[in-house]
C-alpha positions as a printed Julia matrix, in Angstrom:
86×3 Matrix{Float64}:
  93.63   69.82  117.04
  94.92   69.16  113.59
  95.75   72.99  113.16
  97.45   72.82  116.5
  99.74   69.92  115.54
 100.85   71.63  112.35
 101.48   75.04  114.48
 103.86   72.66  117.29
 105.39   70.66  113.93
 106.55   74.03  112.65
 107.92   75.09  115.59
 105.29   76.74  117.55
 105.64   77.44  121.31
 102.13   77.99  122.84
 101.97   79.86  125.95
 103.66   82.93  124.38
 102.43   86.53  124.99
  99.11   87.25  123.19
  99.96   88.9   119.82
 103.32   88.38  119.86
 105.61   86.78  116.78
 105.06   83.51  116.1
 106.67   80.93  113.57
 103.21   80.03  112.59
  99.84   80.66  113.46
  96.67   78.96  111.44
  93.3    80.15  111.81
  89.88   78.78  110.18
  88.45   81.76  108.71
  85.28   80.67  105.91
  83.84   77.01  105.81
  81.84   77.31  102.56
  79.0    78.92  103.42
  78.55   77.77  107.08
  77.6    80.63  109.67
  77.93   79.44  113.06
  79.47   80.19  116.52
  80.32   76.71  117.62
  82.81   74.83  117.36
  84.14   78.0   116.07
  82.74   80.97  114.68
  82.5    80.9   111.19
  82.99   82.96  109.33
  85.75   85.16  112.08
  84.41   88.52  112.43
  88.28   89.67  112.01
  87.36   89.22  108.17
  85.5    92.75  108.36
  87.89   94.66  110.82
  91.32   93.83  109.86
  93.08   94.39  106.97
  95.67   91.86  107.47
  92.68   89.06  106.95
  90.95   90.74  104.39
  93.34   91.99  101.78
  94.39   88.35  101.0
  90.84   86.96  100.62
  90.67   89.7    98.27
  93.63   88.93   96.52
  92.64   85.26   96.4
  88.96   84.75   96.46
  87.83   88.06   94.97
  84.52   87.03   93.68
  83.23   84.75   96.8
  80.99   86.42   98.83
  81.07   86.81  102.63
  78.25   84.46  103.63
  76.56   87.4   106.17
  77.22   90.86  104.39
  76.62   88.24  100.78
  79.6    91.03   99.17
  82.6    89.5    97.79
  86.09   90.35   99.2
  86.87   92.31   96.61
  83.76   94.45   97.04
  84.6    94.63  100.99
  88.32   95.12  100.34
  87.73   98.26   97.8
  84.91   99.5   100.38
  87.38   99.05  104.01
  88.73  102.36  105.12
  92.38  101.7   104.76
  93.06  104.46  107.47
  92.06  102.38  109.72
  94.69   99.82  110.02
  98.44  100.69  107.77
């Protein structure tokens, strides 16, 4: 709910098409080392599969681990095939 509020204070209009722009969009990726699937899933499994949520944990947590594949970002960032997603 909190994340929600700060999405609507910054001008976010839910309802929009899925995927499409928005002014702000915030998303709970890593909760220390919690693994878990509810509330949320934790950690997102779009950490492995898209480089648009990887490449910044690499940039700014390179040396934490991924609490399921124990690797750190930068290990997983230098290791995802980068022809995947440009």
């Amino acid at each position: 709910a909190t994340f929600k509020q700060i999405e609507q204070d910054n001008g976010r209009i839910r309802g929009e098409k899925k995927f499409s722009p928005r002014s702000l969009d915030i998303d709970l990726l890593l909760y220390d080392d919690v693994i878990c699937d509810i509330p949320v899933e934790l950690p997102r499994g779009e950490i492995l599969f898209n480089a648009f949520v990887l490449w910044p944990l690499a940039e700014l947590v390179p040396n934490l681990s991924h609490p399921v594949t124990l690797q750190s970002y930068q290990t997983l960032w230098q290791n995802y095939d980068k022809q995947c997603q440009q």
